[in-house]
N, C-alpha and C positions, 0 to 999 in steps of 0.2 A: 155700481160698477160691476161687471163681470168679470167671471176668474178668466186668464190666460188660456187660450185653447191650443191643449196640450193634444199630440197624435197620439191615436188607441196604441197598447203593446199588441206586438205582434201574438197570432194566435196558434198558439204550439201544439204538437197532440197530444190527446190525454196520456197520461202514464201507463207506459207498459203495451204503444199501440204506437212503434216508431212506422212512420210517413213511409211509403211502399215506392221502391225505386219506379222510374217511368218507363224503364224496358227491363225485364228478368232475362231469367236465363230459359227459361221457358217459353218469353216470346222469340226469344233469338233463336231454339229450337222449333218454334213452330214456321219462322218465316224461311230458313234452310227447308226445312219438308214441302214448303208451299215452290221456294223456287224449285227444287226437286222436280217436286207432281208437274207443273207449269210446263214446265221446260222440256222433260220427257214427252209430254202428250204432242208436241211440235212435229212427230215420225207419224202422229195420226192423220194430222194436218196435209203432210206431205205425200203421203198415202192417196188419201183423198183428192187432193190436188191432179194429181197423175193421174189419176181414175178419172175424173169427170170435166176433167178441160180440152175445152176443142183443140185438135192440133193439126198446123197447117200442115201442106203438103211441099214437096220440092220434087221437080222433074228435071231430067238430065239428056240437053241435044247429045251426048257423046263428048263436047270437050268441056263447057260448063254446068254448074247445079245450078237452075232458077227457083221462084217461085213458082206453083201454078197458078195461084189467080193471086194477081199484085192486090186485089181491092179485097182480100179475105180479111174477115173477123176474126179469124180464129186467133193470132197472136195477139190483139186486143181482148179475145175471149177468155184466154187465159189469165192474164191478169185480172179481169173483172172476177174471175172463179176463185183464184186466190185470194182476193178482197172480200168476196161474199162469205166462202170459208173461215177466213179470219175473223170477221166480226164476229160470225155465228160460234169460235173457239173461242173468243174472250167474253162471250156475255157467261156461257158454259162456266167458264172461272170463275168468275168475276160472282155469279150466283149459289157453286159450290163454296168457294170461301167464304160465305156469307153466311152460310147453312151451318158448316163447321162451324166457325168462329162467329159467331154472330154481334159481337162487340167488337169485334175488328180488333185494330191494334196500328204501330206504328211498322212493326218489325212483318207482320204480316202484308202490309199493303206493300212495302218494299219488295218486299220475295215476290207478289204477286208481278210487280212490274218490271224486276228481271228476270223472270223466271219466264214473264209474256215475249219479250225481249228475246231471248234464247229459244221460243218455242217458235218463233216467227222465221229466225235464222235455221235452225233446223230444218222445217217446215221445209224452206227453200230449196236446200242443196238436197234434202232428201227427194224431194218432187223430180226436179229436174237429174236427178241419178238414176229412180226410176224408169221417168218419160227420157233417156237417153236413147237416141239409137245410134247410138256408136260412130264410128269411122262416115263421115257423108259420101265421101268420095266412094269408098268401098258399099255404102249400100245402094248408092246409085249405078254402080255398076252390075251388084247383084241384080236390080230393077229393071237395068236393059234403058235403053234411048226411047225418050217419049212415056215412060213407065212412073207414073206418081209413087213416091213411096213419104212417108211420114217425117216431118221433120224435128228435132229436140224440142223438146219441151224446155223455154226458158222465159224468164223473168226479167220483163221491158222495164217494167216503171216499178224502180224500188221502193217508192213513198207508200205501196201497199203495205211492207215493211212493218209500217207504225199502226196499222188498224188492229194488228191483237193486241199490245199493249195500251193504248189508248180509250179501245171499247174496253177493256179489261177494267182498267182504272175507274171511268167516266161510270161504267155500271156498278162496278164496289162503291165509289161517292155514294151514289143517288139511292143506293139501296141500306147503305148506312145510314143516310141522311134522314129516309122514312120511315125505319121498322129498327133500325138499334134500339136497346135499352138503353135510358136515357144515365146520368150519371147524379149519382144523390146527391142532394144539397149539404152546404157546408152544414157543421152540427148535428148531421145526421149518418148514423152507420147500418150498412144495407141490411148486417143481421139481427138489427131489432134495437139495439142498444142505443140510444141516447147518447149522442158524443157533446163535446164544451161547447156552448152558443158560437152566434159569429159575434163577429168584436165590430159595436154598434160606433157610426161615427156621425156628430161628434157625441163626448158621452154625457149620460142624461146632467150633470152636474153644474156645465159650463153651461146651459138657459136655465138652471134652475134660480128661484127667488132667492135674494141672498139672508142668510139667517135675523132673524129679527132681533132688534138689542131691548136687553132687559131693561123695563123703565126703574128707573129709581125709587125706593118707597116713599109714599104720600106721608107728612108725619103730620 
């Protein structure tokens, strides 16, 4: 018969080497810096957006502002600029904190994706504060009847919105996922030392042969 198979004890850390909490105070400092950095760089974004998006036009008979050409890209153009910019701001991140931090963290990826989140929003209102041009009424009178003058710079389709947090994320994953350092095995301590095995199950004792009984003496 076999002994009772009993569950291994739990395996505790060695003495004098208590188990390291799963966020410091140190990640929760680094992921504040990262929303920080993130978030600030969104007036780059916005920047840029202003600068390099087409922008339709509006002309004015004298009592109303129209479009000029109803069938323009240009306010679809915009939005695609703001999209193409955004991905190209989240990989940027997404790569930087990776460089930094290169074992990641929990409290880092968090920052990273409000911080993307806040840099998208930014991004927005700054662009289009920029690319304002003020009063319409007032500039189309400046312009004179029949006279194109440029229209605000604004933001059709908010779902562009999610493409810097999302690339932000999607590229911290997959660059984690190929070139992090991996994490050592249990019983093992990354600075050389030898730590307690792992707790083998079941243990060797319960398939061992059972002790053999002393024969009696032959008289």
């Amino acid at each position: 018969m076999t002994e009772p198979v009993t569950p291994p004890p739990p395996v505790e850390p060695p003495p004098g080497r208590p188990a390291a909490p799963a966020v410091t105070a140190g990640d929760v400092r680094d992921g504040a810096a990262v929303t920080l950095a993130v978030g600030a760089s969104g007036a780059l974004l916005g920047l840029l957006w202003a600068w390099l998006a087409p922008r339709a036009q509006y002309v004015s008979n004298g009592q109303a502002v129209f479009l000029r050409n109803t069938e323009s890209e240009a306010r679809i153009g915009a939005d695609g600029t703001f999209l193409l910019l955004s991905i190209g701001m989240g990989l940027l991140a997404a790569v930087s904190l990776f460089l930094w931090r290169r074992r990641g963290g929990v409290a880092q990826v968090i920052g990273l994706g409000i911080g993307s989140c806040a840099a998208a929003g930014l991004a927005w209102r700054t662009g289009e504060w920029l690319g304002d041009s003020g009063d319409v009424a007032a500039a189309a009178a400046a312009a004179g009847k029949g006279v194109p003058f440029d229209a605000p710079l604004e933001l059709l389709a908010y779902g562009v919105l999610l493409a810097w947090p999302m690339t932000a994320l999607l590229a911290h994953l997959g660059l984690t996922a190929l070139w992090a350092p991996y994490d050592p095995e249990p019983g093992h301590d990354p600075a050389g030392t030898p730590g307690p095995p792992a707790a083998v199950y079941p243990p060797p004792h319960v398939h061992a042969d059972p002790a053999p009984q002393e024969q009696p003496p032959r008289t």
